[in-house]
C-alpha positions in Angstrom: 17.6 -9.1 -25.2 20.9 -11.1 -23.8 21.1 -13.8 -22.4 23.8 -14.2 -19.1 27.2 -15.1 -20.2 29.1 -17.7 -18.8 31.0 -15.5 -16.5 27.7 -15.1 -14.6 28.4 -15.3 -10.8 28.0 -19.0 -8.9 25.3 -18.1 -7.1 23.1 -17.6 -10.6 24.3 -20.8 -12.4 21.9 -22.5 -13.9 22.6 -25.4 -11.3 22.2 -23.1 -8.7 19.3 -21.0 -9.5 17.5 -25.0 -9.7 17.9 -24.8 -6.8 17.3 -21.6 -5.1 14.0 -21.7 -7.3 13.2 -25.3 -5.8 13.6 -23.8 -2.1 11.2 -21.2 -3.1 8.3 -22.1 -5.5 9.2 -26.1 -5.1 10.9 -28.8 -7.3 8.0 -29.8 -9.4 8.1 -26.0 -10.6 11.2 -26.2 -11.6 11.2 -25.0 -15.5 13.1 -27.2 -17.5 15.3 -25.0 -19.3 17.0 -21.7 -17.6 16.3 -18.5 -19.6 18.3 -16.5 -18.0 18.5 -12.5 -18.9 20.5 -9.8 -18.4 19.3 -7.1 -20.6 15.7 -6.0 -20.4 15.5 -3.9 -23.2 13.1 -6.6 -24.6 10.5 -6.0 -21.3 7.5 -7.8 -23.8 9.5 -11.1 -24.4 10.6 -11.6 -20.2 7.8 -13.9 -19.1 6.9 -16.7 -16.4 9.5 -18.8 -15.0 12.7 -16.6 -16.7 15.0 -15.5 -14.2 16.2 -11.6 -14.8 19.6 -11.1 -13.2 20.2 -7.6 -11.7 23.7 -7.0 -9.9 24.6 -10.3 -9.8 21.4 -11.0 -8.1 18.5 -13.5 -9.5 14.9 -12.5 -9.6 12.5 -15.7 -10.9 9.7 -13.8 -12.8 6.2 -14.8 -12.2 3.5 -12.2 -14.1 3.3 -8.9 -15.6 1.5 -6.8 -12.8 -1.9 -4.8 -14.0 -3.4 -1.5 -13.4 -7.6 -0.1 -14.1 -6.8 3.7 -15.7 -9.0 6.1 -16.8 -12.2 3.5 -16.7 -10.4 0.4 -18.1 -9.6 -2.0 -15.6 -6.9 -4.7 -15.7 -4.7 -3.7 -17.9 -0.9 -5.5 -18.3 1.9 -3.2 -17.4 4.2 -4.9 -19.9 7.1 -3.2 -17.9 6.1 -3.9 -14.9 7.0 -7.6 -13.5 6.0 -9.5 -10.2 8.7 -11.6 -9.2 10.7 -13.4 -6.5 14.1 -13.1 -5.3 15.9 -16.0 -5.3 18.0 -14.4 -3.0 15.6 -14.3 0.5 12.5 -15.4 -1.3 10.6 -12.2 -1.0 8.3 -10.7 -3.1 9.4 -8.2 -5.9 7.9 -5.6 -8.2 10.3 -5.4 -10.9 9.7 -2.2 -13.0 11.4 -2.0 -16.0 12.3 1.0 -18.6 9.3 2.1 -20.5 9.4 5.9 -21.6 6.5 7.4 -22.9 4.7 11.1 -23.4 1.4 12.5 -23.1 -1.2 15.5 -22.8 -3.2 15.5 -20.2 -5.3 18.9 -19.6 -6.9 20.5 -16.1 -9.4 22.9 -16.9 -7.6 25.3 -19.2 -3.7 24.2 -18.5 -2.2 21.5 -20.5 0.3 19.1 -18.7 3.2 18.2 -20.8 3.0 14.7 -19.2 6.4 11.9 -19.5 7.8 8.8 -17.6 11.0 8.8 -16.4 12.3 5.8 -14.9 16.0 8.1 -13.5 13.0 10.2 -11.7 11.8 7.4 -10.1 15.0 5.8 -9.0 16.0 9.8 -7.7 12.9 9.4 -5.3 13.4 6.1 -4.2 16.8 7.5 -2.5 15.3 10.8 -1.3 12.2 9.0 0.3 14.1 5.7 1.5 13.3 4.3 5.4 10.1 7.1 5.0 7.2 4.7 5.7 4.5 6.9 3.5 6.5 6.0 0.7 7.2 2.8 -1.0 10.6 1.3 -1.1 13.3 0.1 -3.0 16.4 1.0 -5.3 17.4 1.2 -8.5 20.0 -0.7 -10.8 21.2 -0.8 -14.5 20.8 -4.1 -16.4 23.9 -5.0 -19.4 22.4 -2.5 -21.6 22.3 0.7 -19.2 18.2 0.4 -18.9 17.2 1.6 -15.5 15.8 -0.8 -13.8 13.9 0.0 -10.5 13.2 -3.1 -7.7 10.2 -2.2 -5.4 9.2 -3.7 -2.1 6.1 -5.4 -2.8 3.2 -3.8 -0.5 0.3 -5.9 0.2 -2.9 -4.1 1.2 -6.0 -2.4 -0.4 -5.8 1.0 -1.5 -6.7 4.0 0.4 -9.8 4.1 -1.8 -11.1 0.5 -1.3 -11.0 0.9 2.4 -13.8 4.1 2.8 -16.3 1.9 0.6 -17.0 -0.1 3.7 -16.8 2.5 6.9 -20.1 3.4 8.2 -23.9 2.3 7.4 -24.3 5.6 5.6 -22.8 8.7 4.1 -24.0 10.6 7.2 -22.4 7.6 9.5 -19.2 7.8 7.9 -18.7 11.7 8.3 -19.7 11.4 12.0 -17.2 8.4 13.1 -14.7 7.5 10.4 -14.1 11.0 8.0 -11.5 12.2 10.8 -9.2 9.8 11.4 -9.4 9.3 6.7 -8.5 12.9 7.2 -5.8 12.5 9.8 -4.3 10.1 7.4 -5.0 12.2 3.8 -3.2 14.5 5.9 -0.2 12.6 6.4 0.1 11.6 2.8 -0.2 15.2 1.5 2.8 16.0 4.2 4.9 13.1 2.3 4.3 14.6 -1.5 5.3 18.2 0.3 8.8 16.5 1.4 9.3 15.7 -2.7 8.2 19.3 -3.3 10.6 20.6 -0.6 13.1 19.1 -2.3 12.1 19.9 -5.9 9.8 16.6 -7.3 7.1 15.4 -8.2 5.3 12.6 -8.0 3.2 13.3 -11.3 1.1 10.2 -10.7 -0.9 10.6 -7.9 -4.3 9.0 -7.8 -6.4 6.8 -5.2 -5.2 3.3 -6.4 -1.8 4.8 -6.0 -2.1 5.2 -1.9 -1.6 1.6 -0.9 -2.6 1.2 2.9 0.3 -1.4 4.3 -1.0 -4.9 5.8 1.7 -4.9 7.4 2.1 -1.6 9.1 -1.7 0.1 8.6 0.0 2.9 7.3 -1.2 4.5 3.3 1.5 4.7 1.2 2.5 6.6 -2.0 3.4 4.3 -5.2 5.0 4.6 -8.8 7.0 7.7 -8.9 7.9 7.4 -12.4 5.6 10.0 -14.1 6.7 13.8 -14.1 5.2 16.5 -15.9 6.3 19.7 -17.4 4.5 23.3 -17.1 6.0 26.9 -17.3 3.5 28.1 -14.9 2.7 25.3 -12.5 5.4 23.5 -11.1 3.3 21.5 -8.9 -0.2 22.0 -10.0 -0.8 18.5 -11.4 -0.2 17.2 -8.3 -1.8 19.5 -6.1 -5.5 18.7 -9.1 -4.8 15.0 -8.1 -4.7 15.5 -4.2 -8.0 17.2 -4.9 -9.5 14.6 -7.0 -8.6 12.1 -4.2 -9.7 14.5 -1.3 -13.1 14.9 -2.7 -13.4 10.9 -3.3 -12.8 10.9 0.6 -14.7 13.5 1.7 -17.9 11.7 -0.6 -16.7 7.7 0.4 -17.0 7.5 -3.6 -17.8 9.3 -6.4 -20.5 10.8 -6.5 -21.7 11.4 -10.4 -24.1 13.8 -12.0 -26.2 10.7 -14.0 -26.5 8.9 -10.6 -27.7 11.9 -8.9 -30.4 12.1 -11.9 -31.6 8.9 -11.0 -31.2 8.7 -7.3 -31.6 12.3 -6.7 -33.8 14.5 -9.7 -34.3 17.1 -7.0 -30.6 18.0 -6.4 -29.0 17.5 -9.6 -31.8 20.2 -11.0 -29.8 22.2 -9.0 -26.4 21.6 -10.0 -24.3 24.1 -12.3 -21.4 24.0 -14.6 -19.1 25.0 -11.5 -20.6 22.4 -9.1 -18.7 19.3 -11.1 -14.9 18.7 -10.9 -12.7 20.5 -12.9 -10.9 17.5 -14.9 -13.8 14.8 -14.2 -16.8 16.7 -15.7 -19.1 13.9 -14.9 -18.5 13.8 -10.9 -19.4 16.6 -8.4 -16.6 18.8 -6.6 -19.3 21.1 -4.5 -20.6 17.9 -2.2 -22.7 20.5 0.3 -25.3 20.1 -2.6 -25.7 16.8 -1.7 -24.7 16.3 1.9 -25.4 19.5 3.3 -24.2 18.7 7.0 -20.5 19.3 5.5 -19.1 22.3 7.2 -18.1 25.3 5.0 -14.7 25.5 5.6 -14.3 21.7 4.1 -16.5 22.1 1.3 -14.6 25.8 0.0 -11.2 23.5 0.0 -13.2 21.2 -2.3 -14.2 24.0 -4.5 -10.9 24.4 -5.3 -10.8 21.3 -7.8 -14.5 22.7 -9.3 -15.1 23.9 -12.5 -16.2 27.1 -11.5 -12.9 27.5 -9.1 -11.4 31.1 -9.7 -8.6 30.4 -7.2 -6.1 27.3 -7.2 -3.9 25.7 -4.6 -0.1 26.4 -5.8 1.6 25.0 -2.8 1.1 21.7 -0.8 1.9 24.2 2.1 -1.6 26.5 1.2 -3.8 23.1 1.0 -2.2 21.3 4.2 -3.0 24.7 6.3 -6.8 24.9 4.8 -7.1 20.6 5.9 -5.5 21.6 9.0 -8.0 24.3 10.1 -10.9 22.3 8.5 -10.1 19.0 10.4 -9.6 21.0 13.5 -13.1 22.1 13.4 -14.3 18.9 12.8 -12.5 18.0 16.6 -14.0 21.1 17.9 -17.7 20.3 17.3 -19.8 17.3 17.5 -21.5 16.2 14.5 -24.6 17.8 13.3 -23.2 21.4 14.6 -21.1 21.8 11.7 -22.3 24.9 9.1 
C-alpha cells in the first residue's frame, strides 16, 4: 500500500482534506492523523476515516459494505468500501480489485465462474445514463489496480418489495403480479442490451435488482462476475432470471420442507422435476401449489425445473414467452386464467 506523495494536488493536502472532511462529516470527526492512500492493492488494511485518492480526487472512507450469499447473511466485502467524496459530499461505493475463480454447476453444465473488475468497468461505459443500470466509472489507482466508483443507490431490492404486496398469495397475483411483471420485464430488456452487445452480467440475483428511492425504478448492480462456457454463452444468466422470475411469480420461496409442514397434501404430490433446477430445495412448477396460475406462465417457469428438457438460450426467446404470458394476464380478469 502507498501512501500520497508530496506532489499530491492542493485540493488533497492534508490541510485541505481537514477541511473538506469537516464540511462533510463535521469538525469533531475530524481524524487526527491523515492516512492518505493511493495504491489499493492492500483493500484489507484501507479502513474508517482513511482517505483513498483516485485521479486526484479524495474519497473519505467510512465501512466495508456487506452482502447475505448462498444462506449467509452479512458478510464484509473486504473490496468493497462505502465512502464519501470530499469533492460534492455524495455518497460512494468504492469497489476495489479482488479477482477470484469458481465452479458453480446448473443441473448438468458447470460454469467456469471469475471476477473481473476490466468487465465491470467495460459495462459501466456501455450501460452509462441507462437508468436500469447502476452508474459510475472506472479509474486506476498508483499501482494500475482497477478501481471502479459506483453511484450509491438507496432503496430495497426488487425482492424485499413483493414480501409486503397483497393480504395473500391469491391477492397479490390479482392486483400487484402485473405491474412486478411489467417491471421484471424491463430489467430482462436491460441484461439483453449487454447480450446484444456481447456481456454478461454473470451475477444476477434478486438482492442484485435495487429499486431506486429516488427514481422507483429496479436496477441491475455489480457487473464484475463473468463466466466461461463452450456451449452456453449466456445460460448462467438466463438460470438466474429464472431463479428470480419464479421468486416473483411465488412473492417468495416457496420450499419443499415448508410445504411438508404447511401443505402434507401437495408436497405428496411433488416430483423430482417439480423443484428448481440449481435450488433443489425450492419449487419451480408453482401450479402445484397455486393452481389459479395460467399455463402459459407456469411452462416459462418450468424452464428453470429439474425436469426441464428444453432451456432458454436467448434473452430474446424468454422476453417473447413473458410478453405473451403477461398479455394474457391483461386480457382476462383474475380467476379466468387456466
Amino acid at each position: 500500500m502507498g501512501t500520497a506523495p508530496f506532489s499530491q494536488p492542493e485540493t488533497c493536502t492534508p490541510e485541505r482534506l481537514r477541511e473538506r472532511i469537516a464540511e462533510h462529516v463535521g469538525t469533531d470527526r475530524v481524524p487526527r492523523t491523515i492516512n492518505i492512500i493511493t495504491d489499493t492493492s492492500d483493500f484489507y488494511r484501507i479502513d474508517y476515516d482513511d482517505v483513498v485518492v483516485l485521479n486526484q480526487r479524495p474519497y473519505l472512507i467510512r465501512n466495508n459494505e456487506r452482502e447475505g450469499r448462498f444462506g449467509i447473511d452479512e458478510q464484509q466485502k473486504f473490496w468493497v468500501k462505502r465512502a464519501i467524496d470530499l469533492e460534492d459530499g455524495s455518497t460512494k461505493i468504492i469497489k476495489l480489485t479482488f479477482l477470484e475463480r469458481f465452479n458453480a454447476n446448473v443441473g448438468d453444465l458447470t460454469f467456469e465462474c471469475y471476477r473481473s473488475p476490466k468487465k465491470e468497468a467495460r459495462i459501466l461505459d456501455l450501460v452509462r445514463g441507462n437508468s436500469r443500470f447502476m452508474q459510475g466509472l472506472s479509474t486506476q489507482d498508483t499501482s494500475g489496480n482497477v478501481v471502479r466508483i459506483i453511484d450509491y443507490i438507496q432503496g430495497k431490492t426488487l425482492a424485499d418489495s413483493v414480501l409486503t404486496m397483497g393480504s395473500s398469495h391469491e391477492d397479490y397475483f390479482a392486483h400487484h403480479l402485473p405491474s412486478v411483471l411489467d417491471e421484471f420485464i424491463d430489467l430482462v430488456r436491460a441484461i439483453k442490451l449487454l447480450h446484444d452487445h456481447g456481456e454478461i452480467h454473470g451475477d444476477i440475483r434478486r438482492d442484485h435488482a435495487i429499486r431506486d428511492k429516488r427514481s422507483g425504478l429496479c436496477r441491475w448492480i455489480d457487473f464484475d462476475f463473468g463466466y466461461f462456457h463452450t456451449e452456453s454463452r449466456f445460460g448462467y444468466d438466463l438460470f438466474s432470471l429464472g431463479n428470480i422470475l419464479v421468486y416473483l411469480v411465488a412473492r417468495g420461496d416457496v420450499t419443499v420442507q415448508e410445504l411438508r409442514k404447511s401443505a402434507p397434501e401437495i408436497a405428496a404430490g411433488l416430483t423430482p422435476a417439480d423443484v428448481n433446477i440449481i435450488f433443489n430445495n425450492r419449487l419451480a412448477n408453482l401450479k402445484k401449489v397455486y393452481p389459479y396460475i395460467p399455463k402459459q406462465l407456469n411452462a416459462i417457469l418450468l424452464h428453470f425445473a429439474a425436469g426441464a428438457e428444453v432451456f432458454y438460450e436467448h434473452t430474446e426467446e424468454l422476453l417473447a414467452d413473458l410478453e405473451a404470458a403477461r398479455s394474457l394476464l391483461a386480457e382476462h380478469r383474475f380467476g379466468g386464467l387456466t
